[in-house]
mmCIF file of the N, C-alpha and C atoms, coordinates in Angstrom:
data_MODEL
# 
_entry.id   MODEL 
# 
loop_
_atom_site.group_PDB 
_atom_site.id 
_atom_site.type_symbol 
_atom_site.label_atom_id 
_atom_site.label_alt_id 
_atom_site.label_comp_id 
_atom_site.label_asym_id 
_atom_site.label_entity_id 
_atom_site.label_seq_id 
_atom_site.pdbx_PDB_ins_code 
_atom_site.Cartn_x 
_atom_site.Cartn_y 
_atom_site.Cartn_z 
_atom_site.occupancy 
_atom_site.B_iso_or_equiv 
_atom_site.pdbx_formal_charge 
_atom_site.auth_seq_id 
_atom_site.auth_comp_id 
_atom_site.auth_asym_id 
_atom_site.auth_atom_id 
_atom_site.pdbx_PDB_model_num 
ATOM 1   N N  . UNK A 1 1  ? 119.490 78.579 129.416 1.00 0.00 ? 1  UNK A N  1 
ATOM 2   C CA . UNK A 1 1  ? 120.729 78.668 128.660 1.00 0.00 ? 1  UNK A CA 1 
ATOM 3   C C  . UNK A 1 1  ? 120.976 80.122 128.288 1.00 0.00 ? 1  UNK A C  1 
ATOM 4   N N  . UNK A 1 2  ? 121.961 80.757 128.493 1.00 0.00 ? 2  UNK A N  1 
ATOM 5   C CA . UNK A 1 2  ? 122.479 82.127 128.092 1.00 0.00 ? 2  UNK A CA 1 
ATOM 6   C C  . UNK A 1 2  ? 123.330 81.942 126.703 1.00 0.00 ? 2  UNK A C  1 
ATOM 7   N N  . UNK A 1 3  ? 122.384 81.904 125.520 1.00 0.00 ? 3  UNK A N  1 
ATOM 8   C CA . UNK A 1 3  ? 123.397 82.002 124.323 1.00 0.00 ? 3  UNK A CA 1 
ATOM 9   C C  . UNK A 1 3  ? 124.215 82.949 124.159 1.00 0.00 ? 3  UNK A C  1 
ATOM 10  N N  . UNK A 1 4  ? 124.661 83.536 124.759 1.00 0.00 ? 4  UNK A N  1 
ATOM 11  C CA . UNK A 1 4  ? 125.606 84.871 124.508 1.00 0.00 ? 4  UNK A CA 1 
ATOM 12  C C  . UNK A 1 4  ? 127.043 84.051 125.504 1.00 0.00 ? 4  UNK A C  1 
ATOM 13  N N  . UNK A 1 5  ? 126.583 83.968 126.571 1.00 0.00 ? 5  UNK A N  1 
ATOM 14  C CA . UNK A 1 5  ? 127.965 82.568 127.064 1.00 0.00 ? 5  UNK A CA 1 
ATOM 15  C C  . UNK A 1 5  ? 128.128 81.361 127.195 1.00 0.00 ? 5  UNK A C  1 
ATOM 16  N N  . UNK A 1 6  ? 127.022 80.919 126.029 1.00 0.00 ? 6  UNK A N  1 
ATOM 17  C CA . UNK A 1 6  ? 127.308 79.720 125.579 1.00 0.00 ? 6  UNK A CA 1 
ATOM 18  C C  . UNK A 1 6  ? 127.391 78.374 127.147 1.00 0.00 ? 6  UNK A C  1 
ATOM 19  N N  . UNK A 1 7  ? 126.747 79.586 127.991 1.00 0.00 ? 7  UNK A N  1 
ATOM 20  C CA . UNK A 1 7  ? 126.169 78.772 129.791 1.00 0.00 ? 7  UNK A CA 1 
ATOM 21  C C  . UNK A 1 7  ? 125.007 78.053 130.100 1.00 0.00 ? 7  UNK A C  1 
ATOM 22  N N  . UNK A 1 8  ? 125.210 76.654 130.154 1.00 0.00 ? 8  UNK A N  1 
ATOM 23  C CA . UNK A 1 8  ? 123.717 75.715 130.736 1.00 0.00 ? 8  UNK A CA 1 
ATOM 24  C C  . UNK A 1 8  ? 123.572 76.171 131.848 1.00 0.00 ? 8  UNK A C  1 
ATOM 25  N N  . UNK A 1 9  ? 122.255 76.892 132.426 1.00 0.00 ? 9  UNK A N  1 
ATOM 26  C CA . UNK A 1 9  ? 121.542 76.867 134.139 1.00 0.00 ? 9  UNK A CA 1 
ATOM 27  C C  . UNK A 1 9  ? 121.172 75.808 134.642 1.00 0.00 ? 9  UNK A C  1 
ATOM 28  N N  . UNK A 1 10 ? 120.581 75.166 133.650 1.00 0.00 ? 10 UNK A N  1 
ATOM 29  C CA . UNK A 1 10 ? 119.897 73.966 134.504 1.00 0.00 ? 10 UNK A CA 1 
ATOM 30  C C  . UNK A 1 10 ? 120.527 72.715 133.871 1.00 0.00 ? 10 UNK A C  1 
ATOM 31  N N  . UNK A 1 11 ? 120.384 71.711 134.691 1.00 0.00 ? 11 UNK A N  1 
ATOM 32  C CA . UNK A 1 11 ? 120.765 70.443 134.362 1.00 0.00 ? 11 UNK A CA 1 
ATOM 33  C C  . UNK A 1 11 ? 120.256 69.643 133.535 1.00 0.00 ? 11 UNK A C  1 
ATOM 34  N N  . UNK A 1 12 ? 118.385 69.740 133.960 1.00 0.00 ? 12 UNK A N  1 
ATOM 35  C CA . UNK A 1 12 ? 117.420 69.430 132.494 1.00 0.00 ? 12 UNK A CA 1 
ATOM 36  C C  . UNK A 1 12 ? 116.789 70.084 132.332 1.00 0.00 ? 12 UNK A C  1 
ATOM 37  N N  . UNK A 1 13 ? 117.154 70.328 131.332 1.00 0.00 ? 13 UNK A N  1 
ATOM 38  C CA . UNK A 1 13 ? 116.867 71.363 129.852 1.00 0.00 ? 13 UNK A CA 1 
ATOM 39  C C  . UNK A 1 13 ? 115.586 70.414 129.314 1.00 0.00 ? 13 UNK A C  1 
ATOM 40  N N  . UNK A 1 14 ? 114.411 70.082 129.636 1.00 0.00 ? 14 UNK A N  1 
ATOM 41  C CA . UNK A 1 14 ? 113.456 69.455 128.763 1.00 0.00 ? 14 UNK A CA 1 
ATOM 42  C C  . UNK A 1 14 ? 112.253 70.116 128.221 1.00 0.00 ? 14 UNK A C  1 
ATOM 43  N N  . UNK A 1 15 ? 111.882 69.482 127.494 1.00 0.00 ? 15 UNK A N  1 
ATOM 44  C CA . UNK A 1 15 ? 110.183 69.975 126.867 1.00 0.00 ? 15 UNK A CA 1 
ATOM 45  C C  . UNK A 1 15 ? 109.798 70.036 128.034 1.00 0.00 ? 15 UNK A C  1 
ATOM 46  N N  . UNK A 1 16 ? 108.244 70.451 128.081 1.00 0.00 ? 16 UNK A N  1 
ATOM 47  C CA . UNK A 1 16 ? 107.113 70.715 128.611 1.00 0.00 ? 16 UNK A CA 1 
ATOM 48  C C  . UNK A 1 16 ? 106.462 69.244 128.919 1.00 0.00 ? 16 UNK A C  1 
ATOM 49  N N  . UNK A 1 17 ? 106.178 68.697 127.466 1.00 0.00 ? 17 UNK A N  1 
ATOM 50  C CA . UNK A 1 17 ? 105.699 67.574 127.463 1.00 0.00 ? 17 UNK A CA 1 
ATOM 51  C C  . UNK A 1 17 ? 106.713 66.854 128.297 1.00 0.00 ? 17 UNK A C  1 
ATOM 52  N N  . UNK A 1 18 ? 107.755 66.437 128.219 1.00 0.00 ? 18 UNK A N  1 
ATOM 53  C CA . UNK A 1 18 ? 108.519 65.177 129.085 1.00 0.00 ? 18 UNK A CA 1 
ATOM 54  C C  . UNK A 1 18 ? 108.542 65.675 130.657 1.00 0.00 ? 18 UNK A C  1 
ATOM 55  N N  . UNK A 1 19 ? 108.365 66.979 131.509 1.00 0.00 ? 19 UNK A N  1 
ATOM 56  C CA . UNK A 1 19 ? 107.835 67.404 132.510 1.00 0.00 ? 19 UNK A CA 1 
ATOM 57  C C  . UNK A 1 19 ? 106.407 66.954 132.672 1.00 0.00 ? 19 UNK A C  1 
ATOM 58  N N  . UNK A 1 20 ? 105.486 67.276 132.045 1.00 0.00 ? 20 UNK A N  1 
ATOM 59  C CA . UNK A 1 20 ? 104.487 66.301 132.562 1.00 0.00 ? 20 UNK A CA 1 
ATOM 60  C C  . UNK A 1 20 ? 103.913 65.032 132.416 1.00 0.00 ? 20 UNK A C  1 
ATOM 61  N N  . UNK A 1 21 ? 104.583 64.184 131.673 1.00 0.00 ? 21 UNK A N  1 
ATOM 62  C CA . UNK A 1 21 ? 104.897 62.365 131.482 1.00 0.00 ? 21 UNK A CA 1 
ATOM 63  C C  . UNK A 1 21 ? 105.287 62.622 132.955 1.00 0.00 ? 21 UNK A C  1 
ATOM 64  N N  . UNK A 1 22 ? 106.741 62.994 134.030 1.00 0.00 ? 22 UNK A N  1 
ATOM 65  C CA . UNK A 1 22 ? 107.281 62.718 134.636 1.00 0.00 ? 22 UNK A CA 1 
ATOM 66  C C  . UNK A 1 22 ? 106.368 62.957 135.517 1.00 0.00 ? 22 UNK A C  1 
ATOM 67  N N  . UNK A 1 23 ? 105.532 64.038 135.865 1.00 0.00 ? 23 UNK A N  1 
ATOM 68  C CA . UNK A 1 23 ? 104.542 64.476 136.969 1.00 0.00 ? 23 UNK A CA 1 
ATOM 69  C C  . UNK A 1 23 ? 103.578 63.361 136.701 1.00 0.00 ? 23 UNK A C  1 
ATOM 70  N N  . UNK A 1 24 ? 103.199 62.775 135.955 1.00 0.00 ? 24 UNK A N  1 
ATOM 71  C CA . UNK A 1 24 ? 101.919 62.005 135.718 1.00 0.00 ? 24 UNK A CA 1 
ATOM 72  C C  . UNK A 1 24 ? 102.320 60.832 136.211 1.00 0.00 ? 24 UNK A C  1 
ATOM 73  N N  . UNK A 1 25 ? 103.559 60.410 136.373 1.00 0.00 ? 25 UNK A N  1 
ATOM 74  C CA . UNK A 1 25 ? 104.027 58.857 136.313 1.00 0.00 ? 25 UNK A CA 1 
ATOM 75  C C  . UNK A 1 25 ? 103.887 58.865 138.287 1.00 0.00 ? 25 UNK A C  1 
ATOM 76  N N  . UNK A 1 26 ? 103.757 60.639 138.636 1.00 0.00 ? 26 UNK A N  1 
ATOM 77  C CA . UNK A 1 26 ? 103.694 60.579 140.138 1.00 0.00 ? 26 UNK A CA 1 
ATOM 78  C C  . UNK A 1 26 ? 102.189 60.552 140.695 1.00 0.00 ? 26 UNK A C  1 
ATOM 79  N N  . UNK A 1 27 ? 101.607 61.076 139.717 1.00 0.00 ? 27 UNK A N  1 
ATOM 80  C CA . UNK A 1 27 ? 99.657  61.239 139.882 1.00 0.00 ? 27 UNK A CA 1 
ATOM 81  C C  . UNK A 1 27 ? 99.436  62.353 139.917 1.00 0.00 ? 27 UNK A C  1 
ATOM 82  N N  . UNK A 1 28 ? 100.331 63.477 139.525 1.00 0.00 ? 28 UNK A N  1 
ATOM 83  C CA . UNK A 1 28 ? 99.629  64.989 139.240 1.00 0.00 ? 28 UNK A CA 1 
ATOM 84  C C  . UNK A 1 28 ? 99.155  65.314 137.525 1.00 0.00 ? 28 UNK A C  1 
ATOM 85  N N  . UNK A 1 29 ? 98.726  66.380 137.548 1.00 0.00 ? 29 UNK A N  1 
ATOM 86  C CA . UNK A 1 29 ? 98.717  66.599 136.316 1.00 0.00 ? 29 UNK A CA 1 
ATOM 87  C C  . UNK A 1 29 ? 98.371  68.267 136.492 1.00 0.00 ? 29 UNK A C  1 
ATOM 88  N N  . UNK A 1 30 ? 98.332  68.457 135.022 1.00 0.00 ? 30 UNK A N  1 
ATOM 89  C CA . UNK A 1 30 ? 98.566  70.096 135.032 1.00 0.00 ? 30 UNK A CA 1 
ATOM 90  C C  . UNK A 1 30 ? 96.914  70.831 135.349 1.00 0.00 ? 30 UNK A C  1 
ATOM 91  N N  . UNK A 1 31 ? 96.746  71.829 135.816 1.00 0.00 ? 31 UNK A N  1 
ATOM 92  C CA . UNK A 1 31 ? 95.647  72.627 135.740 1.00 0.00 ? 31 UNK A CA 1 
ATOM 93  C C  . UNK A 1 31 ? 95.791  73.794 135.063 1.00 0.00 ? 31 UNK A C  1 
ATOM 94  N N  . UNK A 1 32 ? 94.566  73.806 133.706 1.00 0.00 ? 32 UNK A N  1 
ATOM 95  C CA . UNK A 1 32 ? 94.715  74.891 132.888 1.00 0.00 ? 32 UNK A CA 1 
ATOM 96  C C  . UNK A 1 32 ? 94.039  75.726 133.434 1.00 0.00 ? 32 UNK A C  1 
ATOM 97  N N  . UNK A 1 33 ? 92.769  75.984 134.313 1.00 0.00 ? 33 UNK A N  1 
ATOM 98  C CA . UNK A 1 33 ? 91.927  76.866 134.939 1.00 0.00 ? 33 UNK A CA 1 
ATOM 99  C C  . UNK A 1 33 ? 92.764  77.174 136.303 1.00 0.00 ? 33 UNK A C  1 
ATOM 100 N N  . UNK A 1 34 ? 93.044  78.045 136.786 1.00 0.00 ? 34 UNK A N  1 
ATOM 101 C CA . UNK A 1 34 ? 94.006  78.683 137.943 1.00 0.00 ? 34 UNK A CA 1 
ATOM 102 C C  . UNK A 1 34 ? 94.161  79.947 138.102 1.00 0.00 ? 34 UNK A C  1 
ATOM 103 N N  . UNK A 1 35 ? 94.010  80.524 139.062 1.00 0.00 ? 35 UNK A N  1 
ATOM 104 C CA . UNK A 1 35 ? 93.976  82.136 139.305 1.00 0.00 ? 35 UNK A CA 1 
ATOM 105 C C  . UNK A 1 35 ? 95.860  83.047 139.266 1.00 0.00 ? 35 UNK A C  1 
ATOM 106 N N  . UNK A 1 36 ? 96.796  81.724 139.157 1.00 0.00 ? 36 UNK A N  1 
ATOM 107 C CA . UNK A 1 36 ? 98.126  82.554 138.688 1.00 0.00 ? 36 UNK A CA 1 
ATOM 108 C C  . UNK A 1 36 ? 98.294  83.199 138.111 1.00 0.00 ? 36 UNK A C  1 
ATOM 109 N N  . UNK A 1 37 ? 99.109  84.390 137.910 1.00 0.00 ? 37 UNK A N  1 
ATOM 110 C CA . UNK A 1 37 ? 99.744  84.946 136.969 1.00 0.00 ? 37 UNK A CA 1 
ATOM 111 C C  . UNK A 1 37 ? 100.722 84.315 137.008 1.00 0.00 ? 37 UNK A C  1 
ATOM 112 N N  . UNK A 1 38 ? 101.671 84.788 135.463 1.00 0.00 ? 38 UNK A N  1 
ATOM 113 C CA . UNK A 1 38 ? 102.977 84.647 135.498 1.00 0.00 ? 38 UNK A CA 1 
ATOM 114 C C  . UNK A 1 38 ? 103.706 85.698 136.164 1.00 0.00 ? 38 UNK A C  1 
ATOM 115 N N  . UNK A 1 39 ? 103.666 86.968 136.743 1.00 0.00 ? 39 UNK A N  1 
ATOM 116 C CA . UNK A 1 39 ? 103.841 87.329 138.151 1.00 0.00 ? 39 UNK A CA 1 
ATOM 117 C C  . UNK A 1 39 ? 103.638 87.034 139.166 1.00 0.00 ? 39 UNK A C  1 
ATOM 118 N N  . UNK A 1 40 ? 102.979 86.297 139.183 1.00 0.00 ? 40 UNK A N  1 
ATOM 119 C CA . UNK A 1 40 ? 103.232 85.606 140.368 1.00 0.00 ? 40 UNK A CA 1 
ATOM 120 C C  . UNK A 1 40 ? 103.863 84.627 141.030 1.00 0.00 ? 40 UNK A C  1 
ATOM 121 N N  . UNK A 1 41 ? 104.906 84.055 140.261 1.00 0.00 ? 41 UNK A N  1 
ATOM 122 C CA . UNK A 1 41 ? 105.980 83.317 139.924 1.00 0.00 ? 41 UNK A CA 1 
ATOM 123 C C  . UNK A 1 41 ? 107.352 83.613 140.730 1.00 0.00 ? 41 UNK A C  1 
ATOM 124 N N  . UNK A 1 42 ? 107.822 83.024 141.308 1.00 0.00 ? 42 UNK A N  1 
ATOM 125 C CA . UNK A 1 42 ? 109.344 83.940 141.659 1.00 0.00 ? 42 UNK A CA 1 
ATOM 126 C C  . UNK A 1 42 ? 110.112 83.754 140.773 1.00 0.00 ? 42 UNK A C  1 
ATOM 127 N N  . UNK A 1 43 ? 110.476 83.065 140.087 1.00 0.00 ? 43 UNK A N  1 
ATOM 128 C CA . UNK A 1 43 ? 111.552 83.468 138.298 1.00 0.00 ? 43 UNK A CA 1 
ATOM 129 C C  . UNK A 1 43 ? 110.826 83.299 137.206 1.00 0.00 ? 43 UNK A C  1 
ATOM 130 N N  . UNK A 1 44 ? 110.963 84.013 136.625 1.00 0.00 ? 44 UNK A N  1 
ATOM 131 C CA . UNK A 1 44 ? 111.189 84.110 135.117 1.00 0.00 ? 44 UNK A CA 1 
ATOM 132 C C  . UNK A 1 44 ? 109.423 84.694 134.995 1.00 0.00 ? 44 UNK A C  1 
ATOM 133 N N  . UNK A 1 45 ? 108.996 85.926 135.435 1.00 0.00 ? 45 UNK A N  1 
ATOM 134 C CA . UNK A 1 45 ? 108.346 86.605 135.597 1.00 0.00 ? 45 UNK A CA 1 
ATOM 135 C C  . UNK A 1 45 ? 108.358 87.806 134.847 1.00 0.00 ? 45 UNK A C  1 
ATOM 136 N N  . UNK A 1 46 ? 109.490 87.945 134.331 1.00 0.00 ? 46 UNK A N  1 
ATOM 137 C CA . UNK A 1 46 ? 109.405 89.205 133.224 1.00 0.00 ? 46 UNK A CA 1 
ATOM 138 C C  . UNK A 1 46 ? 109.802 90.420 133.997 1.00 0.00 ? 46 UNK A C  1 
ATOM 139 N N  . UNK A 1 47 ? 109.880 90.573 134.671 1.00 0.00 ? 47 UNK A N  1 
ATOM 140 C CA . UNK A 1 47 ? 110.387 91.944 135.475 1.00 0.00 ? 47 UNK A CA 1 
ATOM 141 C C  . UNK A 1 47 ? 111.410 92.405 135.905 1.00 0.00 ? 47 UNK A C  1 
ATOM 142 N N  . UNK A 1 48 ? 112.251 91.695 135.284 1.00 0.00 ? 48 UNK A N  1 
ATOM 143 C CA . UNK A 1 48 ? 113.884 91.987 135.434 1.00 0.00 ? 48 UNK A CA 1 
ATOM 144 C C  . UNK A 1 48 ? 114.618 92.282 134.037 1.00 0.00 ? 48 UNK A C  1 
ATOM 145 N N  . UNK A 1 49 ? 115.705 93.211 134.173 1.00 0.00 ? 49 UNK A N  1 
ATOM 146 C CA . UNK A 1 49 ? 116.661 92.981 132.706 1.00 0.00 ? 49 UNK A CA 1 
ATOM 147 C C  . UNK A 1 49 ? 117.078 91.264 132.655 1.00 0.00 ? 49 UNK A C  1 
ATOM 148 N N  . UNK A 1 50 ? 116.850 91.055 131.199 1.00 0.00 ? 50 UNK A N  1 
ATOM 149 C CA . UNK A 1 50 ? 117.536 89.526 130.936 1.00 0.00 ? 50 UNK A CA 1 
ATOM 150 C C  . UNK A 1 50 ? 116.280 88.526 132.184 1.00 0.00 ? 50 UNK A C  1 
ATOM 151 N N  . UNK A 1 51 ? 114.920 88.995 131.966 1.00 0.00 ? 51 UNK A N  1 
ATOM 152 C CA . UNK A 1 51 ? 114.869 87.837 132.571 1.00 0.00 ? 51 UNK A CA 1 
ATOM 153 C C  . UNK A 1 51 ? 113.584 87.338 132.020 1.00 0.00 ? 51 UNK A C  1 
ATOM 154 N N  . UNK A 1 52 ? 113.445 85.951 131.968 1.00 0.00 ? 52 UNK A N  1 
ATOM 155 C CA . UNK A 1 52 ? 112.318 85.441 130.812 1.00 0.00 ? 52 UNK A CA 1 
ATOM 156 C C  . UNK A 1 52 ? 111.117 85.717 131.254 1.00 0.00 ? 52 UNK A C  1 
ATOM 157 N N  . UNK A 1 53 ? 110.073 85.940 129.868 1.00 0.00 ? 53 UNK A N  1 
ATOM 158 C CA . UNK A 1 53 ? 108.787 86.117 129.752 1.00 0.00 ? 53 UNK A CA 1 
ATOM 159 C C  . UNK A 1 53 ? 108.341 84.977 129.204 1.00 0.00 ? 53 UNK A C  1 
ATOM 160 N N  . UNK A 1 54 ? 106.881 84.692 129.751 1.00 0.00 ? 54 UNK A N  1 
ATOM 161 C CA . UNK A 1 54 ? 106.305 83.618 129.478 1.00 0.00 ? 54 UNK A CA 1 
ATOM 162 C C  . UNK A 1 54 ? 106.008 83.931 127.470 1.00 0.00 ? 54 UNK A C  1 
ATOM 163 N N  . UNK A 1 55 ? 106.287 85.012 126.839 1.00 0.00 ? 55 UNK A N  1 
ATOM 164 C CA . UNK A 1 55 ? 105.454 85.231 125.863 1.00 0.00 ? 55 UNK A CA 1 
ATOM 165 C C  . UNK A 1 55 ? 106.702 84.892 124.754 1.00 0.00 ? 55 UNK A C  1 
ATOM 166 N N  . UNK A 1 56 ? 108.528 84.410 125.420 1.00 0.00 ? 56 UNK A N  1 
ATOM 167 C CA . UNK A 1 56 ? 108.980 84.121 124.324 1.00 0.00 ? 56 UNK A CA 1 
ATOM 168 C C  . UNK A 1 56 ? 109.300 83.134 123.970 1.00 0.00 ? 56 UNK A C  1 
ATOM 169 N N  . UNK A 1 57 ? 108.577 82.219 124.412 1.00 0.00 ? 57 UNK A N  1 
ATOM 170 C CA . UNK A 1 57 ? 108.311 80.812 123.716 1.00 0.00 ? 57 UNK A CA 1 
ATOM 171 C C  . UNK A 1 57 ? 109.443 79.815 123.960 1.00 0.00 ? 57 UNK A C  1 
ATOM 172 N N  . UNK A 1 58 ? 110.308 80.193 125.005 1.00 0.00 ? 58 UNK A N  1 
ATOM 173 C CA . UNK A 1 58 ? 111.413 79.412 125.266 1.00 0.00 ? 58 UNK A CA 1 
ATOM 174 C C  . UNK A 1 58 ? 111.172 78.981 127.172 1.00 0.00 ? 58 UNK A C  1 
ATOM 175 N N  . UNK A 1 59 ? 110.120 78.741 127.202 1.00 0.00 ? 59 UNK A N  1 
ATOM 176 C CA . UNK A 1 59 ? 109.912 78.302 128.502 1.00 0.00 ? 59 UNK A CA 1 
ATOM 177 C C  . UNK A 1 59 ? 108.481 78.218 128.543 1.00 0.00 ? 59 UNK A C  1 
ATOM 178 N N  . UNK A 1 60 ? 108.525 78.168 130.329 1.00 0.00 ? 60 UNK A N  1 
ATOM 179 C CA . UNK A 1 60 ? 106.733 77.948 131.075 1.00 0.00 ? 60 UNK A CA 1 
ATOM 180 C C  . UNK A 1 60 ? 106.982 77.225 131.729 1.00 0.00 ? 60 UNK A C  1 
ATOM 181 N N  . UNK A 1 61 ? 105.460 78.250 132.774 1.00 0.00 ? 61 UNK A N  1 
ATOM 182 C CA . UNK A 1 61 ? 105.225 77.962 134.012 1.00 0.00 ? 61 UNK A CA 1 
ATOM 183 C C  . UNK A 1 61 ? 104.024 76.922 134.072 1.00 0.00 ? 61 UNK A C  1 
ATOM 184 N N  . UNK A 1 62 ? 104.214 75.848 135.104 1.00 0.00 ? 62 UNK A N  1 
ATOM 185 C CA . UNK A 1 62 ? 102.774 74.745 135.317 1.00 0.00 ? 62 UNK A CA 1 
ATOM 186 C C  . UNK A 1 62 ? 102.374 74.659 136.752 1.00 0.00 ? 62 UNK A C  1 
ATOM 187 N N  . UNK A 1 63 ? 101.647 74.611 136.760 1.00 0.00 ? 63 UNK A N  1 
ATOM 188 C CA . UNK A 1 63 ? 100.344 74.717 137.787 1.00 0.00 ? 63 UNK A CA 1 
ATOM 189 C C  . UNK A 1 63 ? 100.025 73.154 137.832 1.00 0.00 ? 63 UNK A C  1 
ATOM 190 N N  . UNK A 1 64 ? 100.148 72.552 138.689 1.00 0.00 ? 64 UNK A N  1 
ATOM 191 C CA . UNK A 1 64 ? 99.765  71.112 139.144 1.00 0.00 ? 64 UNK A CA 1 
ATOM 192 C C  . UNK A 1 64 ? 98.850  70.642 139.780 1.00 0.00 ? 64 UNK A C  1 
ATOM 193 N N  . UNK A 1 65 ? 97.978  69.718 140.014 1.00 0.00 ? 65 UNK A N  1 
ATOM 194 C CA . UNK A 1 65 ? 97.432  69.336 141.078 1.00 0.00 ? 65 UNK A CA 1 
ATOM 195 C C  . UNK A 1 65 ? 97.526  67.656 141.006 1.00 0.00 ? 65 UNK A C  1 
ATOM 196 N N  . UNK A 1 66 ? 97.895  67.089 142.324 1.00 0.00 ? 66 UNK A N  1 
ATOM 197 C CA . UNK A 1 66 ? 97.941  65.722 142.956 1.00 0.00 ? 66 UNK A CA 1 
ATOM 198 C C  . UNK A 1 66 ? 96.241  65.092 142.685 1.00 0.00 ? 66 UNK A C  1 
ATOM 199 N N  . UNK A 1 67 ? 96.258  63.954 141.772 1.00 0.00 ? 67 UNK A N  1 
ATOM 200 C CA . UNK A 1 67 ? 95.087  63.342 141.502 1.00 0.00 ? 67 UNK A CA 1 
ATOM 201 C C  . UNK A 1 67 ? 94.113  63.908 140.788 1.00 0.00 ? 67 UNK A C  1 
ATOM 202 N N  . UNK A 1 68 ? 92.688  63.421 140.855 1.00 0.00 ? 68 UNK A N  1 
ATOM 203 C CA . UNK A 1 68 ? 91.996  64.058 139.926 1.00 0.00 ? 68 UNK A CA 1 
ATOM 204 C C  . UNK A 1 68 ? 90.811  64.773 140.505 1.00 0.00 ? 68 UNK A C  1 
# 
């Protein structure tokens, strides 16, 4: 969301949590141990003007894996 033009990007706008209910209901789940950065990401990597960092608390990136 761009509060300055009052513009939705995405269609769902959800928590974190209701993203992974939805992944789980498929058989993934998240992995907290993973060699990613958040550069290593193609959006919202921090390296652009106007473009999100994982550190302002209005997003995040997940790392998945299928089964256990």
């Amino acid at each position: 969301m761009d509060p300055l033009a009052g513009a939705v990007y995405h269609q769902t706008l959800k928590s974190k949590s209701w993203w992974l209910a939805q992944f789980a209901r498929h058989g993934f789940h998240e992995l907290h141990a993973h060699p990613f950065r958040a550069q290593d990401f193609v959006r919202g990597n921090a390296v652009g003007i106007k473009d999100w960092g994982p550190g302002a608390g209005d997003g995040f990136h997940v790392v998945l894996q299928l089964g256990y």
